[in-house]
C-alpha positions, -999 to +999 in steps of 0.1 A: +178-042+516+174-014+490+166-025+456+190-037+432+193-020+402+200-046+372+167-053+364+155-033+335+184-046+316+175-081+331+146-090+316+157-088+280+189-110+290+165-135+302+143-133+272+168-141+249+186-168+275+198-202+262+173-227+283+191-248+308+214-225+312+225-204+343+218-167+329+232-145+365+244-149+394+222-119+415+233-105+449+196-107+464+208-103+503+243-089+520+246-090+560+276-071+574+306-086+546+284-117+538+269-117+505+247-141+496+234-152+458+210-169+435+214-189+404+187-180+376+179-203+351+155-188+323+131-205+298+143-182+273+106-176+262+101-153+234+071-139+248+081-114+273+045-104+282+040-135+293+049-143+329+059-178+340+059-197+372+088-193+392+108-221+412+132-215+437+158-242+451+170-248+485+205-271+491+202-300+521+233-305+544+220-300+578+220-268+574+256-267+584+273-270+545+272-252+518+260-276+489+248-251+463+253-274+430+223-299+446+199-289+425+216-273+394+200-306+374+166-301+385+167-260+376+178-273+340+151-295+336+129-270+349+138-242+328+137-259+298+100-271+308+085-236+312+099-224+347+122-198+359+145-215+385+162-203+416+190-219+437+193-199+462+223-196+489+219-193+522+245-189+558+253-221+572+274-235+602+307-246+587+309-219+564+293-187+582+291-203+622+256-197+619+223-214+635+193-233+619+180-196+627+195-178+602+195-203+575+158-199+579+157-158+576+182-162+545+155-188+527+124-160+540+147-134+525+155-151+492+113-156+487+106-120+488+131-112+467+116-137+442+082-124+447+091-086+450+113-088+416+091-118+400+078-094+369+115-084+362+118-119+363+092-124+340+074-145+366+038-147+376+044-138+416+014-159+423+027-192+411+062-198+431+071-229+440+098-234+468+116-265+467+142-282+485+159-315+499+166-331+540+172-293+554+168-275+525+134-289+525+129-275+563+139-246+549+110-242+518+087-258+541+090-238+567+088-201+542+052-215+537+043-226+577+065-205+600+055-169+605+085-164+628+125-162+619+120-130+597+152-112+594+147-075+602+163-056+574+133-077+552+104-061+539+081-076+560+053-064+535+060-086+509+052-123+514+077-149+518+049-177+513+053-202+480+022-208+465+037-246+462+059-269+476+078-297+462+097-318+494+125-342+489+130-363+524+123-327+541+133-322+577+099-310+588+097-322+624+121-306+645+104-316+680+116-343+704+126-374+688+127-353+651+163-340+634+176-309+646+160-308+681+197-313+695+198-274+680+164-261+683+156-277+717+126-263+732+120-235+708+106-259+683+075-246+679+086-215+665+109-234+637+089-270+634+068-269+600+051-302+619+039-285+641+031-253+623+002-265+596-027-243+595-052-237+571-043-227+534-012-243+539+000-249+498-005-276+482+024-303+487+043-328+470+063-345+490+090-376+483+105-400+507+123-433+506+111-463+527+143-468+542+151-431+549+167-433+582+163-397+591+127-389+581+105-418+592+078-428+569+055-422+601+062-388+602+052-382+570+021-402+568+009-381+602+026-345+580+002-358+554-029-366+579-023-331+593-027-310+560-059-326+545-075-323+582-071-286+579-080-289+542-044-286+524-037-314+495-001-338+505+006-361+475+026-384+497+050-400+471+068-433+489+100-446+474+105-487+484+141-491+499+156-455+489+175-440+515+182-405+525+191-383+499+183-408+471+164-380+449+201-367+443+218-364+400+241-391+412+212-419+421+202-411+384+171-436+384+159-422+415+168-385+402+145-394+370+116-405+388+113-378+409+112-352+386+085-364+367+068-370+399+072-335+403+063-324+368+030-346+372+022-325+405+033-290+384+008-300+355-018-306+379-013-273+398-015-256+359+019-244+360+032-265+335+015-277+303+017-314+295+034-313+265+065-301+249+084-330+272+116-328+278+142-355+281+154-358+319+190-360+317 
């Protein structure tokens, strides 16, 4: 994909952004008539030498719906904290009759554009979270784990690897007995971010509830177990008696505690600074 040329008039647009809000809607990938976008939600920061963390946002749905307004709450909070958000789009089944497959090249895609265009951005290309829910948190999981799935009009020089993750009830076992092996079958070691950890995996947050009936609590505790045996930090954050997808705006109790879970784990990486809070809303 050539480079797109908006971005010297970009960065002053985001500098002088309203926070919260989305500033552009950017063509960052096109395959044959399929165009795919991203959502970016600025800080608005008056210092534009100053280059901020970046986040970028990965729907849920099985990867097989498009459900791109998921995290449109989180990339407000976000921005308005210090971060340039993402929401990425991505092919899925109902909507493109595409595979798990491609899904994953679209979220590999989207993290090099982030990283190649990050100072346009104004954003520190060292300090990119990806972030994502059920299979959109497959999807920023598996950016960090999977070195396979790379579409081939990429630029396979640039690095698709987030230098964080935050998971919310991720799929990240795709093997017998785990979601998605119905569609993966017995190529799941080349799509699994299980059974992909290895060392200098990045540092993980990740949120289930108790009663979750697609991601057992099992699977996490063993996802956790896994990464601090090869020397990777997993804050394991357990939920009692949410189910699947309870992170979501509409569970807004839920919604709250999760994102200061996630701000807590942002601080502690020094991407954010404690204070000015923010009301969650």
């Amino acid at each position: 994909m050539k480079p797109l040329a908006i971005f010297s008039s970009l960065i002053a647009f985001l500098v002088l952004a309203t926070p919260g809000r989305a500033q552009e809607r950017i063509l960052y990938k096109q395959v044959d008539t399929i165009q795919l976008y991203m959502e970016v939600y600025s800080p608005g920061h008056e210092d534009s030498e100053r280059l901020l963390p970046g986040m970028v946002f990965f729907f849920g749905g099985g990867w097989n719906k498009d459900n791109f307004d998921q995290f449109r709450a989180h990339a407000k909070y976000f921005s308005k904290r210090g971060i340039v958000c993402f929401l990425a789009d991505y092919r899925v089944k109902t909507k493109h009759n595409t595979s798990p497959y491609e899904a994953l090249k679209d979220a590999k895609s989207a993290m090099r554009f982030v990283r190649k265009n990050a100072r346009d951005f104004g954003v520190d290309p060292t300090k990119i979270t990806a972030s994502g829910g059920s299979a959109g948190g497959h999807l920023a999981a598996a950016t960090a784990l999977i070195p396979y799935q790379n579409d081939i009009s990429d630029d396979l020089s640039i690095s698709p690897i987030p230098n964080a993750l935050v998971l919310f009830n991720p799929v990240i076992d795709n093997g017998p007995g785990g979601y998605g092996y119905d569609r993966i079958g017995d190529n799941y070691p080349l799509f699994s971010p299980l059974h992909n950890i290895r060392r200098g995996a990045p540092p993980t947050l990740f949120l289930l509830g108790t009663q979750d009936r697609l991601i057992p609590v099992e699977t996490a505790e063993y996802y956790k177990v896994v990464m601090e045996k090869v020397g990777s930090r997993c804050d394991l954050k357990l939920y009692e008696g949410k189910g699947h997808g309870f992170f979501n705006y509409r569970h807004f109790d839920a919604y709250k505690k999760t994102v200061q879970a996630t701000d807590l784990f942002l601080q502690s990486l020094g991407y954010l600074d404690k204070l000015p809070l923010i009301d969650i809303k």
